[in-house]
N, C-alpha and C positions, 0 to 999 in steps of 0.2 A: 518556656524552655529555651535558653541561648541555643546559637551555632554548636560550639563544642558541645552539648548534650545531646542535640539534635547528629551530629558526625557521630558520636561513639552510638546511639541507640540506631543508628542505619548500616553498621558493620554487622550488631547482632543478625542472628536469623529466626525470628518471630513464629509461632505459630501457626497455623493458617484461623483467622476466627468465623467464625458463625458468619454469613452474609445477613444485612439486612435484608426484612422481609419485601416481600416483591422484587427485589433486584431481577433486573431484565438480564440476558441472554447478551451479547456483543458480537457482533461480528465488524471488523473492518477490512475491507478490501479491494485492494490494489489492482488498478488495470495498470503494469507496466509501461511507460511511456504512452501512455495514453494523451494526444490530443484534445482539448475540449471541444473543437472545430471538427475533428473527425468524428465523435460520440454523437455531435448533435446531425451530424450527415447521414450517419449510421441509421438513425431515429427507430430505437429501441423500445418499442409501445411496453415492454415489463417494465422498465423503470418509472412510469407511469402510479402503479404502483407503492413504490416510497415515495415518491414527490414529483416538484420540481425541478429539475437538472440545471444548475448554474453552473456557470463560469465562476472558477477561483484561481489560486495560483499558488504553486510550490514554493517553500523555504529555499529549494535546493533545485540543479540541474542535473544531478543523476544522483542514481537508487540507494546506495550506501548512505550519505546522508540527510538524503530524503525521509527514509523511513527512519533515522536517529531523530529526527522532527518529529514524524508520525509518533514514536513510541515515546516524548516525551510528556503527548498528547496535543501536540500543534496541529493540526489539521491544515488543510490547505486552506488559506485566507482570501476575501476578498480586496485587501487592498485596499483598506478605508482612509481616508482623508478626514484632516482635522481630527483626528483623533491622538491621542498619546498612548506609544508601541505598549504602554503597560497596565493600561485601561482596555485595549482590544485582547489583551492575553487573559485577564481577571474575565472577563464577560467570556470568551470562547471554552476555559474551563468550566463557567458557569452552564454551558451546554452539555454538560456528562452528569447531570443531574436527569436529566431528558432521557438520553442515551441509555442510563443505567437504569429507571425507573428509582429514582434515591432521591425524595424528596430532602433539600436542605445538604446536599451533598458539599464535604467543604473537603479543600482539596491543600488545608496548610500540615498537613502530614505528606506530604507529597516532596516538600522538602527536608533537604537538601539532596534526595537522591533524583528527582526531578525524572522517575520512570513510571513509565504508566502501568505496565504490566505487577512493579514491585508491591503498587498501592494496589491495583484489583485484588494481587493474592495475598497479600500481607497485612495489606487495611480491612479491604473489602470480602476478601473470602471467596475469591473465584479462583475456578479452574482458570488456567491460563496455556495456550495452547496458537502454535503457527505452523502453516502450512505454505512453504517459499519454492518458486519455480529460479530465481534468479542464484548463478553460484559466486554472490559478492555479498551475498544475506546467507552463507551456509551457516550450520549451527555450531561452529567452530568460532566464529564473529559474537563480538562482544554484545549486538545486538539480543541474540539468545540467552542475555540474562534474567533471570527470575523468570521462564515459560517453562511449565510443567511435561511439555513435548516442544520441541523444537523439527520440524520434519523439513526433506527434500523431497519437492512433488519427482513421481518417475519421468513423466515430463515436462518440459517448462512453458507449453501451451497448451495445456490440460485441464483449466478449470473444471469442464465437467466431472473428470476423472477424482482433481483433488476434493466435490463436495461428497464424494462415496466414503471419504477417510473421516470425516466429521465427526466425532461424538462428543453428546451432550448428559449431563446427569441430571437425574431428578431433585438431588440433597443439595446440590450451590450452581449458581452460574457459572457459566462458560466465556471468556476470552476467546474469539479468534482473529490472526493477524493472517489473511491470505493474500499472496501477493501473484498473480499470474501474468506469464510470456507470452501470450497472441497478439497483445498488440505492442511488444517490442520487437525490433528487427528479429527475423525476417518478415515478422508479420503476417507468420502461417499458421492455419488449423492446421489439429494434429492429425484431420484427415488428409492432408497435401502429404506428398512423397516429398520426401527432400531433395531428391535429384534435380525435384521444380524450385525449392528455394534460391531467391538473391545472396549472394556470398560476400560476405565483406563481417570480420568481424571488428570489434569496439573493447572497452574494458573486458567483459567478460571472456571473451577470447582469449585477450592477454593474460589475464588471473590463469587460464587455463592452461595455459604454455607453460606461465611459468613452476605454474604445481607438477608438470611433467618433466619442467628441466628442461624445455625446448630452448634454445635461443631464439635471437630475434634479427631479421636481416632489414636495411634499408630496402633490398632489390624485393621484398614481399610487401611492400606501400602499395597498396592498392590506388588503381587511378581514382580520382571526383567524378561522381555520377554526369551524363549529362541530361539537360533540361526535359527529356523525353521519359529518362530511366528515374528522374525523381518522380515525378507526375503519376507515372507506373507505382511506387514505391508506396506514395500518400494514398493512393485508391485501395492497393495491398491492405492498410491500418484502417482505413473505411470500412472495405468489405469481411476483413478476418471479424468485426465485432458481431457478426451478425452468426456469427461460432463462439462467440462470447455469450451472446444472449442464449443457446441451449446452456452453458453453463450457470448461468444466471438463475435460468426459471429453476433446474434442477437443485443450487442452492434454496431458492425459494422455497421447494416443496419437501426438502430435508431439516430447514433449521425447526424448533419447536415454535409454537404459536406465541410465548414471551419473548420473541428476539428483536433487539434492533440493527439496522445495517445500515454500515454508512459504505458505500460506494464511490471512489475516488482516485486519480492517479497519482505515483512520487515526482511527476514531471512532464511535459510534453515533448513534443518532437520535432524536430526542422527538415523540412523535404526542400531546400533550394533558396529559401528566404536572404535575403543578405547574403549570398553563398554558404551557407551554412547545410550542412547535413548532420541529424540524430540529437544526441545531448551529450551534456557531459562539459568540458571546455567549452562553454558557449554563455556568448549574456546577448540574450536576445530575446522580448517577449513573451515568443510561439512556445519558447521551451520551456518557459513557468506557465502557461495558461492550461489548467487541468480544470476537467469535469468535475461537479460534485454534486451528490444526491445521498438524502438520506430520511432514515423513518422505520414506521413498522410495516409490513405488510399490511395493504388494504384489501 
């Protein structure tokens, strides 16, 4: 099938077909700005569980697209050497055979729409289904294309909250893309009052002005942390994961016994490094070095 066959057959709207048999469960998801230095400080004995925890690193420095990566199915990479960029992309798709339980899984139906969600439910035959804390991933964003739900968690450091909204069917498997806020700024459980939150906002802030119409003044630039209140700030992302981890075990004990999960962030975070604070504008290691773990429950 050319290009132009393959572009006019990716306009239609398919079916949904039959899943092959044993297709696995999916779950992936997002610790928001998650550090991989902070995960491993945190030392999280449930992820123990799906594996080993490695160091990888994001396409991207902040979330929007970030998760355009995630959803094309790139995962956060190791960064290999000697390799050619289009020999590590063939073998990382060749890991959603794994993932999916789909023995011989081939992924050239995938183009040229290049979406992961479009093949699960249009190739593949899954529910496809996200549940987002961040409002630069609302379902308004092009991202929410082809997910049979598209939601906004109530709130955006909630994981526990968002695994109560989960549901899964007996007739096909499940997609889920969850993305959660505890460990992005301010880097609080959502048992913390917010009168005790750090205040400084970033993109999402701004998205939020301007969806109200607010304007924007020089005289509200907030000052640069100094070397005290960053130091404060990186313990913040240390200790809120250990409020991650009830969310964690409580997905553990909700998904069905076919699932697998990959565990992973859109990016990390700078507390001081080069003078840098957060992501976003930034090229600087810390802010691509993201955790990652993945598997079935053991």
């Amino acid at each position: 099938m050319g290009l132009r066959d393959r572009l006019r057959k990716s306009r239609s709207t398919p079916s949904r077909p039959e899943p092959p048999k044993g297709a696995s469960n999916y779950i992936l998801l997002i610790l928001d700005s998650c550090r991989y230095d902070a995960l491993m400080k945190a030392n999280l004995p449930i992820l123990k569980r799906l594996g080993t925890v490695e160091k990888r690193y994001a396409y991207a420095t902040w979330t929007a697209p970030s998760h355009y990566n995630l959803l094309m199915g790139l995962l956060p990479h190791p960064s290999p050497q000697n390799v050619f960029a289009s020999t590590y992309y063939k073998k990382d798709f060749e890991h959603f055979s794994k993932r999916l339980g789909i023995e011989n899984l081939g992924f050239d139906s995938m183009v040229p729409r290049m979406w992961l969600p479009h093949h699960l439910k249009h190739q593949l035959g899954y529910f496809t289904r996200a549940i987002v804390s961040m409002p630069v991933l609302n379902p308004h964003t092009p991202l929410a294309v082809d997910f049979d739900s598209f939601e906004t968690a109530d709130h955006h450091n909630d994981l526990l909250g968002m695994t109560e909204r989960l549901q899964f069917s007996k007739e096909r498997p499940t997609f889920y893309l969850l993305n959660t806020g505890e460990t992005h700024y301010p880097y609080a459980p959502l048992e913390e009052p917010e009168s005790q939150w750090p205040r400084i906002h970033g993109a999402h802030g701004v998205f939020k002005r301007m969806s109200l119409g607010q304007g924007f003044s020089t005289a509200e630039d907030p000052q640069f942390f100094n070397t005290d209140r960053l130091a404060q700030l990186q313990q913040r992302q240390v200790r809120v994961l250990q409020w991650v981890e009830k969310g964690i075990e409580a997905l553990f004990e909700r998904v069905p016994r076919n699932t697998y999960i990959t565990i992973t962030a859109d990016h990390g975070e700078l507390f001081g490094e080069s003078n840098y604070f957060g992501h976003g504008p930034i090229m600087h290691p810390k802010v691509m070095e993201v955790p990652f773990v993945e598997g079935k429950l053991r």
